[in-house]
Each structure stands twice: as structure tokens, then as C-alpha cells.
C-alpha atoms as an extended CHARMM CRD file, in Angstrom:
* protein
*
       154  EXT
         1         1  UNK       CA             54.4850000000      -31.9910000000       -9.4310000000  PROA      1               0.0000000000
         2         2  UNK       CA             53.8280000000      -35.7260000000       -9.6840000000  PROA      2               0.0000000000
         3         3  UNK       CA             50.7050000000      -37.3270000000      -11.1780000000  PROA      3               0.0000000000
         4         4  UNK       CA             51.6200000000      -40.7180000000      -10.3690000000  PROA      4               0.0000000000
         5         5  UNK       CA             48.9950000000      -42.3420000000       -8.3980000000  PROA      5               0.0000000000
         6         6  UNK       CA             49.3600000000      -44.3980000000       -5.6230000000  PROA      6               0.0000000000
         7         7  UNK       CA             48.4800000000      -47.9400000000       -4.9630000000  PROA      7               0.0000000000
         8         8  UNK       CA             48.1730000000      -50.3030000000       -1.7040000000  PROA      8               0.0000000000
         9         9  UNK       CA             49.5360000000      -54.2130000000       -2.4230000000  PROA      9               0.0000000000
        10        10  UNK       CA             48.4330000000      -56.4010000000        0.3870000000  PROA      10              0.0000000000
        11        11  UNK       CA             47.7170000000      -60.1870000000        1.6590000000  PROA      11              0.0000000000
        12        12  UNK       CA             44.1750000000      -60.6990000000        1.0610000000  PROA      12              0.0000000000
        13        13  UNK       CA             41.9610000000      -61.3000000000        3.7490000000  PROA      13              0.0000000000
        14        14  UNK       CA             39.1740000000      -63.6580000000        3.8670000000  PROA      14              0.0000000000
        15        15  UNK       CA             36.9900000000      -60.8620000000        4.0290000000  PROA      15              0.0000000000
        16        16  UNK       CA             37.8070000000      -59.6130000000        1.1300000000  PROA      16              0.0000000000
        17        17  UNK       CA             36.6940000000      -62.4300000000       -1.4250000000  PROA      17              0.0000000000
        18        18  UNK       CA             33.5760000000      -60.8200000000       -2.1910000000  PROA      18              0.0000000000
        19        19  UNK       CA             35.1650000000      -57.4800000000       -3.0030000000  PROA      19              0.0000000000
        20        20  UNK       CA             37.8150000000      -59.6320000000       -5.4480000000  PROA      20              0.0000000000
        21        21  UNK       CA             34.7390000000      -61.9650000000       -6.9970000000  PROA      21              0.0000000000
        22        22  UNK       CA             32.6310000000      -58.7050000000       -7.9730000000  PROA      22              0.0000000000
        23        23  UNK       CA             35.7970000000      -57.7880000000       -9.9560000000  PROA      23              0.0000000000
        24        24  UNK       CA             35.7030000000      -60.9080000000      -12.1160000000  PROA      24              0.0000000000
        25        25  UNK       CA             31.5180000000      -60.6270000000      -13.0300000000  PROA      25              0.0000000000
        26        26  UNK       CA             31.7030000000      -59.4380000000      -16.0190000000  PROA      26              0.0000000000
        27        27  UNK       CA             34.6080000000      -60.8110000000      -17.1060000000  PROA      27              0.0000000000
        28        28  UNK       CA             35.4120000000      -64.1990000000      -18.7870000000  PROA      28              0.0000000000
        29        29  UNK       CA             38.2680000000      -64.8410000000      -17.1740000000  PROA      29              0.0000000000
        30        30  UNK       CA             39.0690000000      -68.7840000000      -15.9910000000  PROA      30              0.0000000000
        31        31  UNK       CA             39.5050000000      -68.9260000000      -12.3370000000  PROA      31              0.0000000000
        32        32  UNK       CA             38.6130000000      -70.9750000000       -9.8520000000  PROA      32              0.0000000000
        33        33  UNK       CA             37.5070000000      -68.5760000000       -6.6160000000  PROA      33              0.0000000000
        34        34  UNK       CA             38.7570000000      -70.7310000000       -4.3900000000  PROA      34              0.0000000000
        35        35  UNK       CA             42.1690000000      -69.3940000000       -4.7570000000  PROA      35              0.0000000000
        36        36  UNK       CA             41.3420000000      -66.5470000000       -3.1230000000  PROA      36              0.0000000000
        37        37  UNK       CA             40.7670000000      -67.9940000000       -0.0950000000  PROA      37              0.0000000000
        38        38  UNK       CA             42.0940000000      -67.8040000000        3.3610000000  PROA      38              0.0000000000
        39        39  UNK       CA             45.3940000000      -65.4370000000        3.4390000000  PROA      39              0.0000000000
        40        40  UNK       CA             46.6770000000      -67.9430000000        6.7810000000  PROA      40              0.0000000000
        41        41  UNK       CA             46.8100000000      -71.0790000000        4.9230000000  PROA      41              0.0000000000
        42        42  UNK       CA             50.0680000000      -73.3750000000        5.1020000000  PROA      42              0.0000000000
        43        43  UNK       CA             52.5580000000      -73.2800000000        2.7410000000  PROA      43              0.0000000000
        44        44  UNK       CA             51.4940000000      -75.5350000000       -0.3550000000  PROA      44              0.0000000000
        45        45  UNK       CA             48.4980000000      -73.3780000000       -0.6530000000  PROA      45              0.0000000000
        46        46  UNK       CA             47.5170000000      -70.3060000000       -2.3270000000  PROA      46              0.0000000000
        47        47  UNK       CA             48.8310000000      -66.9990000000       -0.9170000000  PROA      47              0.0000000000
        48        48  UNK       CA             47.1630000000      -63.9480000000       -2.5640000000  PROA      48              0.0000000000
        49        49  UNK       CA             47.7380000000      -60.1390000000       -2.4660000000  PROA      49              0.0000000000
        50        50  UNK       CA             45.3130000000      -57.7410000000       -3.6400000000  PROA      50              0.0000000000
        51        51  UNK       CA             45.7020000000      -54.2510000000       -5.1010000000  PROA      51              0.0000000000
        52        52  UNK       CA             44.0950000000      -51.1490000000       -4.1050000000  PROA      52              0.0000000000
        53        53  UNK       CA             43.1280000000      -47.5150000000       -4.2860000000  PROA      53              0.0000000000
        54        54  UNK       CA             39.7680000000      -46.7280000000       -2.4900000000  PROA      54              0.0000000000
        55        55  UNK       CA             39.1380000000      -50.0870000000       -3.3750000000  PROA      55              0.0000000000
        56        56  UNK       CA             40.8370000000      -53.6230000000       -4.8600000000  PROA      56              0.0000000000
        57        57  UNK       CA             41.0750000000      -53.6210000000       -8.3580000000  PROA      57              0.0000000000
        58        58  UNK       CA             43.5050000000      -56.8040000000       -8.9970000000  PROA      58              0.0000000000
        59        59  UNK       CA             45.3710000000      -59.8480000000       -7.1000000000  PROA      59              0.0000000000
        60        60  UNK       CA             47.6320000000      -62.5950000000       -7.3120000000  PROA      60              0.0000000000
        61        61  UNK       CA             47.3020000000      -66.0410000000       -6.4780000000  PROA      61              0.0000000000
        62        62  UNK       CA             50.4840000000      -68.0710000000       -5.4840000000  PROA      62              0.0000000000
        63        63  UNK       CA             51.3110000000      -71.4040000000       -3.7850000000  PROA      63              0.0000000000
        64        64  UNK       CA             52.3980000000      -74.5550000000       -5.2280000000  PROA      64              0.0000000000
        65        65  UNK       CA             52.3470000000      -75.9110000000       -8.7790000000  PROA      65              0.0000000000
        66        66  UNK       CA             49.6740000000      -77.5670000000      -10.1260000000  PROA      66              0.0000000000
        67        67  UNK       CA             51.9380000000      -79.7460000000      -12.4250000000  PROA      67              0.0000000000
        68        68  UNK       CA             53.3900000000      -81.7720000000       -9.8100000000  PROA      68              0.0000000000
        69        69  UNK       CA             57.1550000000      -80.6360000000       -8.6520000000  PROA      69              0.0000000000
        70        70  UNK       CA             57.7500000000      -79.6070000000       -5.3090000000  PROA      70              0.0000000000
        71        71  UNK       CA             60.1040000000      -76.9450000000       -5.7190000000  PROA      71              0.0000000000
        72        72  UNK       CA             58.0790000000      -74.9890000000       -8.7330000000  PROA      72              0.0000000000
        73        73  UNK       CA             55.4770000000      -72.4070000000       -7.2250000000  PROA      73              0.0000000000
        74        74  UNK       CA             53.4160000000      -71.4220000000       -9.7110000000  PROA      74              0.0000000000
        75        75  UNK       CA             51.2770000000      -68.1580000000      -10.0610000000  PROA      75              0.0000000000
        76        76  UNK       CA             47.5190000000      -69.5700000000       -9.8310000000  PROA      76              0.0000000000
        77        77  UNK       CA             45.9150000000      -66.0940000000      -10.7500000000  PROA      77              0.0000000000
        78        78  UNK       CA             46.4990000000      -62.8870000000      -11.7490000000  PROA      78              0.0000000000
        79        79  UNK       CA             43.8390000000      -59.8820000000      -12.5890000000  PROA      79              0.0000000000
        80        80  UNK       CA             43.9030000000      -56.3500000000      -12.9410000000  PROA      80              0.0000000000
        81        81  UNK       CA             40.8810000000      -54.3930000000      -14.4220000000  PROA      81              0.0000000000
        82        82  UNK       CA             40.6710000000      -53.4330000000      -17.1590000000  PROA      82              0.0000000000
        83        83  UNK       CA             41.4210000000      -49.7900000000      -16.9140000000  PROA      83              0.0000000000
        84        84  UNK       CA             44.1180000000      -50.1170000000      -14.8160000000  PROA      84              0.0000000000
        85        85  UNK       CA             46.3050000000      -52.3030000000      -17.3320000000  PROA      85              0.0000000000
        86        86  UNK       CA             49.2580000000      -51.3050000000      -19.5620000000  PROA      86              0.0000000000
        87        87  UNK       CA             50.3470000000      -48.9360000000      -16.9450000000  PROA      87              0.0000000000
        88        88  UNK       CA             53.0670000000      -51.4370000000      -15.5910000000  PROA      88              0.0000000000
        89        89  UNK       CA             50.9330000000      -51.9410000000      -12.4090000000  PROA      89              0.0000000000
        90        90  UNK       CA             50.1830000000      -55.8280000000      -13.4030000000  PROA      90              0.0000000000
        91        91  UNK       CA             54.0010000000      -56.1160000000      -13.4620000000  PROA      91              0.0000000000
        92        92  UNK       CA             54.6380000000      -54.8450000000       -9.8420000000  PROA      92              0.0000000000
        93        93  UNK       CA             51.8000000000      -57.4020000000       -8.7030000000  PROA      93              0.0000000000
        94        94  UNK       CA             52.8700000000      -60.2540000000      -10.5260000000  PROA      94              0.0000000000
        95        95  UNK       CA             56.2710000000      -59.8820000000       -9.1250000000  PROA      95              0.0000000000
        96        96  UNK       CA             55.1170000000      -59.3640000000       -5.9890000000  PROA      96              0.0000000000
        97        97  UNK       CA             53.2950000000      -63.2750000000       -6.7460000000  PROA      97              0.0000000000
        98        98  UNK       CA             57.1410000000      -64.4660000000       -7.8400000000  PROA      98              0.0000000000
        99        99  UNK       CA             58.7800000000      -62.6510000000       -4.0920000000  PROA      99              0.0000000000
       100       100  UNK       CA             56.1160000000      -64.7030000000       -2.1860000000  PROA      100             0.0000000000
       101       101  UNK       CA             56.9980000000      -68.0740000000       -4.2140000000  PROA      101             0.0000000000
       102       102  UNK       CA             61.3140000000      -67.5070000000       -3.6190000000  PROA      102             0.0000000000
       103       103  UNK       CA             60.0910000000      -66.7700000000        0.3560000000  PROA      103             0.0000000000
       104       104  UNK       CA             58.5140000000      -69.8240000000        0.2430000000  PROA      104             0.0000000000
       105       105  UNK       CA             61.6950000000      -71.6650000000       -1.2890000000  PROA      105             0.0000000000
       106       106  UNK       CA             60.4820000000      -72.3400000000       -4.5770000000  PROA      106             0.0000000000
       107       107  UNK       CA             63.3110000000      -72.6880000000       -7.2310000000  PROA      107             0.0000000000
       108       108  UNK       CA             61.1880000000      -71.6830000000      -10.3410000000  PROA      108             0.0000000000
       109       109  UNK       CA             58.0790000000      -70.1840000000      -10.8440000000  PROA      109             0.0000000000
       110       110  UNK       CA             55.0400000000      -71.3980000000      -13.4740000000  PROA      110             0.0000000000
       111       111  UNK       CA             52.0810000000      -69.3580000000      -15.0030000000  PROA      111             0.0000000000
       112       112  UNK       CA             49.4400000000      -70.2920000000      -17.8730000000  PROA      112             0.0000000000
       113       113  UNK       CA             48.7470000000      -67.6390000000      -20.2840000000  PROA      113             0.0000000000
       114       114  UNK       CA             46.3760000000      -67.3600000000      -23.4680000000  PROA      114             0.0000000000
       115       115  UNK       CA             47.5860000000      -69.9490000000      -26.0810000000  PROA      115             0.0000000000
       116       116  UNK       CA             46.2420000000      -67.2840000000      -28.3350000000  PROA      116             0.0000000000
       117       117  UNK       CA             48.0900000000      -64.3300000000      -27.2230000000  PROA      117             0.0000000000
       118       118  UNK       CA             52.3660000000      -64.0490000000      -27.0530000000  PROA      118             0.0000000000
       119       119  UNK       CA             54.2330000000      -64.1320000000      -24.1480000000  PROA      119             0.0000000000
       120       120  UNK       CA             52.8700000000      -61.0950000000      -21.8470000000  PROA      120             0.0000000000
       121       121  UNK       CA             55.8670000000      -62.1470000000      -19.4780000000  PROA      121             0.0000000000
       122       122  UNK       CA             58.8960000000      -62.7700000000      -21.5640000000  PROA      122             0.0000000000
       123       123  UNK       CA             59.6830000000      -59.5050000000      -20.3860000000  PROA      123             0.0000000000
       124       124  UNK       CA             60.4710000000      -60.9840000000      -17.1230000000  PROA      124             0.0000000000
       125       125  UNK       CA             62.2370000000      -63.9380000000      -18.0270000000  PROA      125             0.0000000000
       126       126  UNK       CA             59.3660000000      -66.3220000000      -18.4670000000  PROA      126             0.0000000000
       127       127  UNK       CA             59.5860000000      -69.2200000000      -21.4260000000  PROA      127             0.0000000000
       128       128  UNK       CA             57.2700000000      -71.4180000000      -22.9400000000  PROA      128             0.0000000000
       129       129  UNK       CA             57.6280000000      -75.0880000000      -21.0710000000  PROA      129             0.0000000000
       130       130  UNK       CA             55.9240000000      -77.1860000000      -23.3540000000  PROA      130             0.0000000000
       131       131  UNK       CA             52.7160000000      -77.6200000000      -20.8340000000  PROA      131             0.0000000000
       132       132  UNK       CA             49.0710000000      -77.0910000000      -22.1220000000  PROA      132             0.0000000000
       133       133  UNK       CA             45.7950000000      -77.1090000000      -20.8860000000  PROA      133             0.0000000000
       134       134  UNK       CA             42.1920000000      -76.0170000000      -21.4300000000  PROA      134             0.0000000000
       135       135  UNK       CA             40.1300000000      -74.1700000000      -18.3730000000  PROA      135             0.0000000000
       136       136  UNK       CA             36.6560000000      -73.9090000000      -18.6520000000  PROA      136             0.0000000000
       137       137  UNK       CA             35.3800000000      -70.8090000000      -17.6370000000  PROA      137             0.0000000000
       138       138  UNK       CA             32.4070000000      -68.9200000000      -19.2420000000  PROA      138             0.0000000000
       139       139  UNK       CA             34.2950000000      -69.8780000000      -22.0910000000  PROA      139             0.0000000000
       140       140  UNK       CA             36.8420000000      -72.8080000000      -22.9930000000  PROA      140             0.0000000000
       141       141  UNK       CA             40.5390000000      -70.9700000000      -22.6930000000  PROA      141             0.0000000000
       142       142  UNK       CA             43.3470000000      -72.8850000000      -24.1820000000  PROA      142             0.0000000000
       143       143  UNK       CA             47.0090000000      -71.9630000000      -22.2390000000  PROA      143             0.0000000000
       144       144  UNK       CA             50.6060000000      -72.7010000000      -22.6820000000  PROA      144             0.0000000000
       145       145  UNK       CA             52.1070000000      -72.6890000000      -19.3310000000  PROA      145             0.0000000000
       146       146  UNK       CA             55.4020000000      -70.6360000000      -19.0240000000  PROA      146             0.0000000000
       147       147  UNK       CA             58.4790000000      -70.9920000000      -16.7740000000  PROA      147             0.0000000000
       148       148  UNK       CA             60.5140000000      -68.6090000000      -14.7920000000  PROA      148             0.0000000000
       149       149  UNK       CA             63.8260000000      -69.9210000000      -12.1500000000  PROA      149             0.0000000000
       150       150  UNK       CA             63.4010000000      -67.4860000000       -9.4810000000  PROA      150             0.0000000000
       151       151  UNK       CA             67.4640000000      -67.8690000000       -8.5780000000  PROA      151             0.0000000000
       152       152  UNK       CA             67.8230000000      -66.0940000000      -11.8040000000  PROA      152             0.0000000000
       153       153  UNK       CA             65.4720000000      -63.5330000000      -11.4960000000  PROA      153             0.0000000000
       154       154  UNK       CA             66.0200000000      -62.4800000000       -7.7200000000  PROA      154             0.0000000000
């Protein structure tokens, strides 16, 4: 008998920013809301997928880079409560983020993670690029950005 639960990925709606926002409350996590926005934006813009049960409990973000190269996609956001993580369910939705960026012809993907933390996706193939930045959220995050070439990976 199997205990493994199931889940529901899907393209966000715009109806469905509220439901994603209430996730982040209590959080301090650095994102700009905006990039949940509109699922039926052009391409160049953010694209996010949700995760669900009964009800969402992470998304993705992805659309073009914020550094400047047209053929880099980069992952804008990714969140998964807390009580759903280490259970290899952020995995399947990040790469879900990276299969939206190679449909969209993107040749590599980037993603900023903690400067404080290692590499949660060297796993997948991701290395440190040498970019940095500091988001201000409830609290100033400092982030190394990472780089993945989709032709490898897919």
C-alpha cells in the first residue's frame, strides 16, 4: 500500500495571487509579488506554476533573466512551505521552472540563492556564476546567483 501523497503542479492563475501571497506572510523571504502575476503574459515575462493539495503550498516564477542576456531564463522565485520541504517536492517544481524556460528557448537557466547557505541546486547541475546581489525584503538577503545550460540538463 502506498503512502505517497499526491500533488497538483499547475500555471497559476491570476486568481490565485492572494492564495500564493498568504503563503509568504510570515515568512522573510525576498520576493517581489509581482512575479506572480498574470499566467497569459508574453514570453519575456514571468510564467509561474503553483503546487497543490487541497490547497497551494509553493510556486515557481520563470521568464527572462534579470542580468541582461537574451537567451538565459532565469528562475525569479521559488517557495515551498515549510513543512512540505526536504521531501524532494521543491525539486519536481523547480524543474518544472527549468522545462518552461527550454520551451521558451532559453539556452541556460539562472537562480539566486542564500550567499549564506551552499549550493541547494548543485544537485542539478547548477554552478556559482560569479553574480551577486542584495534583495531587500523584511530583511537584507545577500545571493550568489547560480547557472544551469538547459541543453545539458534536458
Amino acid at each position: 500500500m502506498s503512502t505517497e501523497r499526491s500533488f497538483l503542479i499547475r500555471r497559476a492563475e491570476q486568481s490565485d495571487t492572494a492564495a500564493l501571497a498568504l503563503l509568504l506572510l510570515d515568512e522573510s523571504y525576498p520576493i517581489d509579488l509581482k512575479v506572480m502575476g498574470d499566467a497569459e503574459k508574453s514570453v519575456g515575462e514571468q510564467f509561474t506554476y503553483l503546487i497543490e493539495d487541497t490547497k497551494p503550498f509553493g510556486f515557481v516564477s520563470a521568464g527572462r533573466s534579470d542580468l541582461g542576456e537574451s537567451s538565459m531564463g532565469q528562475i525569479a522565485a521559488l517557495y515551498l512551505a515549510q513543512e512540505y520541504r526536504y521531501q524532494g517536492i521543491g525539486r519536481k517544481l523547480l524543474v518544472r521552472g527549468l522545462s518552461v524556460l527550454k520551451l521558451r528557448n532559453f539556452d541556460s537557466a539562472h537562480i539566486w540563492a542564500d550567499a549564506e547557505i551552499a549550493c541547494p541546486f548543485a544537485s542539478l547541475g547548477f554552478e556559482p556564476d560569479g553574480s551577486r546581489r542584495a534583495v531587500n525584503g523584511k530583511n537584507i538577503f545577500h545571493q550568489i546567483g547560480y547557472r544551469l545550460s538547459l541543453g545539458a540538463y534536458f
